[in-house]
C-alpha positions as CSV (number, residue, x, y, z in Angstrom):
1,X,0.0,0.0,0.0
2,X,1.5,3.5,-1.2
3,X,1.3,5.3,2.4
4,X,2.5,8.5,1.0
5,X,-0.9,9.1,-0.2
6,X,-2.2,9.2,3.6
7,X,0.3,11.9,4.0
8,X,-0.5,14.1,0.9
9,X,-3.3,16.5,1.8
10,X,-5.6,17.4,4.5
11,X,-8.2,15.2,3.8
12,X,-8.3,11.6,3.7
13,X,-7.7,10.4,0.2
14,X,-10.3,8.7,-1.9
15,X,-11.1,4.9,-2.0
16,X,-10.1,5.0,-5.5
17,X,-7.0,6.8,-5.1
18,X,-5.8,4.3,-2.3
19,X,-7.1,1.3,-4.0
20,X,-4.7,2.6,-7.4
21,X,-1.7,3.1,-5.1
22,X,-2.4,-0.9,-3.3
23,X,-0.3,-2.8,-6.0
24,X,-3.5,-5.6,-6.4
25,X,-3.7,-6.2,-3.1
26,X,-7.3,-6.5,-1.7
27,X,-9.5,-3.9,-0.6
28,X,-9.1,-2.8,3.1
29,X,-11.6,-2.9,5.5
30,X,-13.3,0.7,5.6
31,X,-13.0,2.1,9.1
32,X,-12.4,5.9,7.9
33,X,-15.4,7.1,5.6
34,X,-18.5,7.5,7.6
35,X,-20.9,5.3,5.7
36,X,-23.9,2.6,6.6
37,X,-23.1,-1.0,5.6
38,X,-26.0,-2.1,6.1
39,X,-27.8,-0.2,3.2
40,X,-28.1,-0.3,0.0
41,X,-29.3,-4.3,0.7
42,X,-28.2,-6.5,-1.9
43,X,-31.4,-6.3,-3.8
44,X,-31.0,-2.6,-4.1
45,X,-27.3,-2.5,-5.8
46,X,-29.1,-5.7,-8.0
47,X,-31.8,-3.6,-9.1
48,X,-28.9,-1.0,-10.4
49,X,-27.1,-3.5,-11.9
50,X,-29.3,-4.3,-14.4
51,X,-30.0,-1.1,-14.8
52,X,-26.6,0.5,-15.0
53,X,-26.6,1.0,-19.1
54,X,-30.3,2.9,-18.9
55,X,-28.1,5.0,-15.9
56,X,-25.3,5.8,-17.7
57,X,-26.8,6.3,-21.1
58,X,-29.6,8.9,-20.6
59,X,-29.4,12.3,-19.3
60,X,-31.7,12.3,-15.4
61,X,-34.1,15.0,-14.9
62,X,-33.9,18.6,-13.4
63,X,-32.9,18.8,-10.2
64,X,-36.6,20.5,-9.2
65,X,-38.2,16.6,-10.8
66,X,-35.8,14.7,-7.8
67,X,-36.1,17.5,-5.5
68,X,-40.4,17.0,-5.6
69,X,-39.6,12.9,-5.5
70,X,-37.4,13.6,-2.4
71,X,-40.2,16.2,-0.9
72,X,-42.8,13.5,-1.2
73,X,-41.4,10.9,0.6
74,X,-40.1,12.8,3.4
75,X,-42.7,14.9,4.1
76,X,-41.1,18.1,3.1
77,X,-42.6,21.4,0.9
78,X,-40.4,21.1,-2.6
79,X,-40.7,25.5,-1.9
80,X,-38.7,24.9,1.3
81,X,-35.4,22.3,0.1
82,X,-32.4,22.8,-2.6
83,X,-31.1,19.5,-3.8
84,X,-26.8,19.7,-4.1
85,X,-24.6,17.2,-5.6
86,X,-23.3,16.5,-2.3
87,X,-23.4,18.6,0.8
88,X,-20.0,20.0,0.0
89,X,-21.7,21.9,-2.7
90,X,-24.5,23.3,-0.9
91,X,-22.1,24.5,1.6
92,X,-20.1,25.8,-1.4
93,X,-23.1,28.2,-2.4
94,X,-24.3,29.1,1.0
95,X,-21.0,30.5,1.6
96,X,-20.8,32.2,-1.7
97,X,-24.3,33.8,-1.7
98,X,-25.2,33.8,1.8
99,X,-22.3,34.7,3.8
100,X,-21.0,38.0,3.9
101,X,-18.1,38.9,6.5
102,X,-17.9,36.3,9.1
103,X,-18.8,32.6,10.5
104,X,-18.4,31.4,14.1
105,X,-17.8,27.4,13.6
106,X,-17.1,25.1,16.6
107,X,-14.0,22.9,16.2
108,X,-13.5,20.4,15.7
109,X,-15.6,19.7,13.6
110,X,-16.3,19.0,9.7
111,X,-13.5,20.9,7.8
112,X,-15.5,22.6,5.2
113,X,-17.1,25.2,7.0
114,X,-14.0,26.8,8.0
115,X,-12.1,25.9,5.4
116,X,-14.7,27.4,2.8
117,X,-15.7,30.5,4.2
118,X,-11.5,31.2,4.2
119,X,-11.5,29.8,0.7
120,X,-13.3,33.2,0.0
121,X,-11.8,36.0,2.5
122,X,-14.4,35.6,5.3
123,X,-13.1,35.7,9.0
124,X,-13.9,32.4,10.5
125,X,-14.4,32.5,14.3
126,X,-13.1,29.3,15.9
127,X,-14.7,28.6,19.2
128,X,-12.7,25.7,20.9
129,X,-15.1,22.5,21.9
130,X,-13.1,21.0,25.3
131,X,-11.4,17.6,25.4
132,X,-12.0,17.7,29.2
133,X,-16.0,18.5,28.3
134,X,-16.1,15.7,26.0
135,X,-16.0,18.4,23.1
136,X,-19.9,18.9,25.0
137,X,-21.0,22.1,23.5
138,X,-22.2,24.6,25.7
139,X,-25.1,26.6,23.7
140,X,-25.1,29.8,26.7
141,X,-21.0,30.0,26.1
142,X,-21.3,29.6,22.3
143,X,-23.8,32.3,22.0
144,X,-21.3,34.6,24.2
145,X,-18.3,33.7,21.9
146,X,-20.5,35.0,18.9
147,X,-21.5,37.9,20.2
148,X,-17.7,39.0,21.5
149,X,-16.8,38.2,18.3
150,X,-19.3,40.2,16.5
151,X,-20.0,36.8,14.0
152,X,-22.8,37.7,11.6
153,X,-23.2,33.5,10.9
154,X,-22.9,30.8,13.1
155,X,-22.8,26.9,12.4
156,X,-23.4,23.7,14.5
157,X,-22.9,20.5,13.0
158,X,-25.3,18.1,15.1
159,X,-23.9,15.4,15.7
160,X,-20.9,16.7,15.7
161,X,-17.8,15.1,13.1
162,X,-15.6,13.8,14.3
163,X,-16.6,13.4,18.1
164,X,-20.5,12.5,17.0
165,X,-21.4,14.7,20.2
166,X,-25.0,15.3,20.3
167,X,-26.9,18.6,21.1
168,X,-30.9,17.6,22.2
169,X,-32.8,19.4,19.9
170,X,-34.9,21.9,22.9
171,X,-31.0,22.9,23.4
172,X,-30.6,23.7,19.7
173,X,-33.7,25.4,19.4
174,X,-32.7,27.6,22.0
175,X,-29.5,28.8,20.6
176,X,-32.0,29.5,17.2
177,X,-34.1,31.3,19.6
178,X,-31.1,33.4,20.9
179,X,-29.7,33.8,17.7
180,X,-32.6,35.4,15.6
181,X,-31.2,38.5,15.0
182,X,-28.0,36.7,13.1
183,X,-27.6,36.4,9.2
184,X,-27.9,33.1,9.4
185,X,-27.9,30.2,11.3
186,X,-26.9,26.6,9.6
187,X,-27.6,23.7,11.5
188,X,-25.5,20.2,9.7
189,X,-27.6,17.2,10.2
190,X,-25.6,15.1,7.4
191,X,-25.3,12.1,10.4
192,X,-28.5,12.8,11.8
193,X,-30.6,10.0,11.0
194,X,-28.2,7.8,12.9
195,X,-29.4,9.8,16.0
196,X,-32.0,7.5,18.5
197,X,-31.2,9.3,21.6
198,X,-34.3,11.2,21.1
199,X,-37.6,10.2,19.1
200,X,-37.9,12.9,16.7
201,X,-34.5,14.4,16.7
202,X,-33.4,17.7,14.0
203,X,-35.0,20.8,13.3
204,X,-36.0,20.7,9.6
205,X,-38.9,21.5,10.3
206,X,-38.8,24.6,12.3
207,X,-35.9,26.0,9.6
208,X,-38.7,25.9,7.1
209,X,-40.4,28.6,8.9
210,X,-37.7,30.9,10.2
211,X,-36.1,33.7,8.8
212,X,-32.3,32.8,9.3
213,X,-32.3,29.1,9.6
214,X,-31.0,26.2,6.7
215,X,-30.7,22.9,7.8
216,X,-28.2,20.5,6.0
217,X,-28.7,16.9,5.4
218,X,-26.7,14.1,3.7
219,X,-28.4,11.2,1.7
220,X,-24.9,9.8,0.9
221,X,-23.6,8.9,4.2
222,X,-27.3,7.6,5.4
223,X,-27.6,5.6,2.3
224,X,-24.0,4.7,1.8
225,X,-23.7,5.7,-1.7
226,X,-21.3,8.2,-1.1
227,X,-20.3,8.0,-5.0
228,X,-23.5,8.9,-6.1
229,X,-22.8,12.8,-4.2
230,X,-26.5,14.2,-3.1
231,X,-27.5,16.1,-0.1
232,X,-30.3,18.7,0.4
233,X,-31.0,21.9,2.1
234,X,-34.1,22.9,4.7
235,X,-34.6,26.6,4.9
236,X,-38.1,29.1,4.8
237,X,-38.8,29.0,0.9
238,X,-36.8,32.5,0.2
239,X,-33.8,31.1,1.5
240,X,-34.2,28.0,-0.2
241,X,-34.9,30.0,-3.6
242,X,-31.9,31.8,-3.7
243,X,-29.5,28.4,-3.6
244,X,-31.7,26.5,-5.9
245,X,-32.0,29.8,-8.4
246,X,-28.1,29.4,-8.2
247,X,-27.7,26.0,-8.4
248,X,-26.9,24.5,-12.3
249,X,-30.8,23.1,-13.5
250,X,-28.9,19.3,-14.2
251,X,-27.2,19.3,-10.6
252,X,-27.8,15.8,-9.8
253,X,-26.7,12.8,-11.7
254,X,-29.2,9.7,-12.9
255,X,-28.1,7.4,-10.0
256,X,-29.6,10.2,-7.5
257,X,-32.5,10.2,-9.5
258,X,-33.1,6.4,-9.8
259,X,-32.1,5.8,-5.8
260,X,-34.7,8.8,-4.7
261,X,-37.7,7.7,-6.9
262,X,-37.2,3.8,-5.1
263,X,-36.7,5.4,-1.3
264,X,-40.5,4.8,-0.5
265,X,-39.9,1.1,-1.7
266,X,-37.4,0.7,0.7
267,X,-38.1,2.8,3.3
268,X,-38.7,-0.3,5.9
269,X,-35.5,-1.8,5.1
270,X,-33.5,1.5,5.4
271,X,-35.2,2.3,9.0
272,X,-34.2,-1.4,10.0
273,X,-30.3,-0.6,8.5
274,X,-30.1,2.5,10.7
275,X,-31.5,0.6,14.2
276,X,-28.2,-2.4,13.4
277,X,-26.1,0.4,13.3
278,X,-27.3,1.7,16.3
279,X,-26.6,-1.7,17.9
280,X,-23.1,-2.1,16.2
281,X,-22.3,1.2,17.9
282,X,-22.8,0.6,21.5
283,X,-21.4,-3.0,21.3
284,X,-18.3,-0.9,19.5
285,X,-18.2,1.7,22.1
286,X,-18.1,-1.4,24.9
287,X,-15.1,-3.1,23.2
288,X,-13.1,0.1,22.8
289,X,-14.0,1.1,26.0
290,X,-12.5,-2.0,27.6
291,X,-9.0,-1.1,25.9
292,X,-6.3,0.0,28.7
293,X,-5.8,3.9,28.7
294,X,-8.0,4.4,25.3
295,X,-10.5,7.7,25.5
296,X,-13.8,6.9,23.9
297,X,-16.5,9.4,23.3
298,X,-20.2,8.8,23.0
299,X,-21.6,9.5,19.8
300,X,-24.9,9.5,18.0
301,X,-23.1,9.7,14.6
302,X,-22.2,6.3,12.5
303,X,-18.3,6.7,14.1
304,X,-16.5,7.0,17.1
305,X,-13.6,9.2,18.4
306,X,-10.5,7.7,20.3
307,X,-7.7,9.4,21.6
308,X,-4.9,6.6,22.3
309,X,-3.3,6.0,25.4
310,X,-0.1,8.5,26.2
311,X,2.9,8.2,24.4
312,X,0.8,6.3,21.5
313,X,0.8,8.4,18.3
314,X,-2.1,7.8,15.5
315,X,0.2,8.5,12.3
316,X,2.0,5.0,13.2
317,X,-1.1,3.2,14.0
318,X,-2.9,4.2,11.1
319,X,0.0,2.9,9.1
320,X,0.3,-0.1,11.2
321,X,-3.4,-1.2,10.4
322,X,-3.2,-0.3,6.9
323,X,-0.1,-2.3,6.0
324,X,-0.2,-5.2,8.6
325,X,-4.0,-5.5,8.9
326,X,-6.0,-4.2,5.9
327,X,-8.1,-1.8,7.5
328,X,-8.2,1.5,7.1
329,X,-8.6,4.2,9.6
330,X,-8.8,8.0,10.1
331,X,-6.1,9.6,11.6
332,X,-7.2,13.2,12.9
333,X,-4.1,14.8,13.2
334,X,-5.0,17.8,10.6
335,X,-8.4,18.1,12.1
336,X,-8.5,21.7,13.7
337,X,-8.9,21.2,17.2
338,X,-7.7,18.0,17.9
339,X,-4.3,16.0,17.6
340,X,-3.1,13.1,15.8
341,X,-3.3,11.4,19.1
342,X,-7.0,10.9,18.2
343,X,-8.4,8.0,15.6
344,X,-12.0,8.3,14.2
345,X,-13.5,4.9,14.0
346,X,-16.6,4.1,11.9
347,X,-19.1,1.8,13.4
348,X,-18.8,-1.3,11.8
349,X,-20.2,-5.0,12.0
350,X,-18.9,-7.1,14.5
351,X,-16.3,-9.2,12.3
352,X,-14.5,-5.9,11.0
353,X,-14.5,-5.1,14.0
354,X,-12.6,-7.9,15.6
355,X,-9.8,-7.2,12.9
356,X,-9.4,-3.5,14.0
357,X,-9.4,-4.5,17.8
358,X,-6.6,-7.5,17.1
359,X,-4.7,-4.7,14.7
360,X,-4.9,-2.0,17.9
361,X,-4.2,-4.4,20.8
362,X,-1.0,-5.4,18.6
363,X,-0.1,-2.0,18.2
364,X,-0.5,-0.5,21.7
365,X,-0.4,-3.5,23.7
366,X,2.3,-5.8,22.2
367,X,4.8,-6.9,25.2
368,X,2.9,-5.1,27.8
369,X,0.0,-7.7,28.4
370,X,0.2,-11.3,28.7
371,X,-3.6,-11.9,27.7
372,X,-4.9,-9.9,24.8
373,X,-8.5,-7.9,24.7
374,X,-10.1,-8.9,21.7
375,X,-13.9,-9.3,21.0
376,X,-14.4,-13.2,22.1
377,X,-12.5,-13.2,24.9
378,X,-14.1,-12.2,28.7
379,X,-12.7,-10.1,30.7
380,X,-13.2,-9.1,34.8
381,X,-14.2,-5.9,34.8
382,X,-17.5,-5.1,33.6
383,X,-18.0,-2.0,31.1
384,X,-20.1,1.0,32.3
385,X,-23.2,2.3,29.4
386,X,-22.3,4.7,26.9
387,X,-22.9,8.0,28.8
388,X,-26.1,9.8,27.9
389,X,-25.3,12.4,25.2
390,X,-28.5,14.1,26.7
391,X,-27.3,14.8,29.9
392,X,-25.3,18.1,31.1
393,X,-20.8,18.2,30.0
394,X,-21.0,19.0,34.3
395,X,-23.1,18.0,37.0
396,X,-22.5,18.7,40.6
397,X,-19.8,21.0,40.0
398,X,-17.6,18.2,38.4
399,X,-17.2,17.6,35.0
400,X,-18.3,14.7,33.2
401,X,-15.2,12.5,32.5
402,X,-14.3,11.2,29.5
403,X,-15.5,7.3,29.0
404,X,-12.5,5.5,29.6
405,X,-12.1,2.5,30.9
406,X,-8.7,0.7,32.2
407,X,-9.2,-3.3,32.2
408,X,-5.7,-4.6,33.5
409,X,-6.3,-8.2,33.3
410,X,-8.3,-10.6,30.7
411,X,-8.6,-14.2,30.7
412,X,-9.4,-16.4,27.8
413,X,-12.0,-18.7,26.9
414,X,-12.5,-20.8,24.4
């Protein structure tokens, strides 16, 4: 595997780019782009199979023709979304139309909205989310920051990337409540259908009707067909005009179009996709958790942030996994806001995940332990729940620590 290319830019490179650079060797195991495995279901990617030439032969239809599709099925007014190809280039347009002198952005968080708005001369306003907080943020302290600062936009990405922190949605509400008098207010929600620690979690719905509100949402991470690039926008129908006025009439390709007008088919068997992941993430979280000096944040995105255990460096790891292990994970070393001490793991099935452990217990453990933590084998100690990403970063004056969980002894079983 040609590591240089992990060293080459500041994001990630692409599948395709990796898989050029492997010499034939098989594909890793995907631990770095947030996707669902558990959707598209085989029948799905059948169905496009046989009708990839129709696809690729004939041009799809406006943008406003999918946008209706998409409207219809979700339970959205077409008046109120814009339809991108991919979130990146909504966020692209927002910026370019829509903001005019400054953003407030927590970090860390997804690198686009600051790298974007600095991309076109605007002053970005960083306000730092805590490590000791669980990168918790504080909607009362964020609102204080914007206002020092004098920001005339602010963004949340809820969950957050790439700690998948959680803001309930009375607490984002509120800060949309105390920041009516701003430009604009965006509100990220490309993870947040992977979200169940609240019924009815996002805001869409309330962006449709207020004057400085856009929600983002991804269908290519929910879906995983990240290749096929499509996202859409929720704002009052004004807001909503002026991107889609912008945005080129043939936007979207004829794979959006064919995947949107089957959603309603498959509705069922994409709601039952997102509840395994939802499974596969707290039995995740427990088996990281149980690994000796490694942080673990709760998340209600499709990943999981670790920071490694002192001295432990992610660059090498990453490396190590790649090379030694086939599987491939994010290194967050050129995320603003957090080191490359920290690793962000996608939530995976079980078996792919038994590879990553073996690869990281090898790694940080080798000649240390005698017995080895790997899924299988029982240990002593048992693991506390996942702490409620609903409940306060402090409580009695204390801060909430950080899940982490030191397991000095395993034995193994058969």
């Amino acid at each position: 595997m040609e590591l240089s290319l992990l060293r080459a830019q500041a994001h990630s490179p692409s599948y395709f780019s990796l898989m050029r650079g492997s010499a034939g060797e098989r594909a890793p195991v995907d631990f770095c782009i947030p996707c669902n495995p558990y959707f598209p279901t085989p029948e799905i990617f059948e169905h496009l199979g046989r009708n990839l030439e129709t696809i690729l032969t004939f041009y799809p239809s406006d943008a406003n023709t999918i946008a209706e599709e998409l409207c219809s099925t979700l339970g959205l007014h077409p008046k109120t979304v814009a339809m991108g190809n991919g979130s990146t280039e909504l966020i692209t347009w927002i910026d370019h139309l829509l903001v005019r002198e400054s953003l407030a952005v927590p970090i860390p968080t997804f690198g686009r909205w600051t790298d974007q708005p600095l991309e076109t001369g605007k002053r970005v306003d960083m306000y730092p989310l805590l490590e000791s907080r669980n990168f918790a943020l504080d909607v009362s302290d964020y609102v204080s920051f914007i206002r020092t600062r004098g920001s005339r936009v602010a963004v949340i990405c809820n969950p957050n990337n790439p700690d998948g922190g959680y803001l309930p949605k009375h607490e984002v509400l509120r800060l949309l409540d105390e920041l009516i008098d701003l430009d604009l207010v965006i509100v990220d929600e490309s993870f947040g259908e992977f979200v169940d620690a609240e019924p009815y979690p996002g805001v869409a719905a309330e962006a449709a009707v207020r004057p400085n509100v856009i929600v983002l949402r991804s269908l290519g991470k929910n879906f995983g067909l990240h290749g096929i690039r499509f996202g859409y926008m929720v704002a009052n129908p004004a807001l909503a005009g002026r991107v889609r006025d912008a945005l080129p009439k043939w936007n979207l390709n004829s794979f959006a179009e064919v995947v949107v007008f089957m959603m309603r088919q498959f509705w069922p068997e994409y709601q039952d996709s997102l509840r395994r992941l939802g499974n596969d993430r707290r039995a995740m979280f427990q088996q990281l958790s149980t690994m000796p000096g490694l942080s673990v944040f709760a998340s209600q995105g499709n990943f999981l942030l670790v920071k490694l255990p002192p001295g432990h460096d992610g660059v090498p790891l990453r490396d190590h996994l790649l090379t030694e292990h086939g599987v491939y994970v994010r290194e967050c070393g050129n995320k603003l806001g957090t080191t490359s001490q920290f690793l962000r793991l996608v939530v995976r099935p079980q078996e792919d995940v038994r590879r990553l452990l073996i690869g990281m217990t090898q790694f940080l453990y080798s000649g240390s332990l005698h017995e080895i933590p790997v899924i299988g084998l029982h240990h002593r100690h048992v693991n506390p729940r996942p702490p409620d990403p609903r409940a306060p970063a402090s409580y009695g004056g204390r801060e909430r620590p950080a899940a982490v969980v030191s397991c000095p002894s395993y034995r193994l079983t058969a």
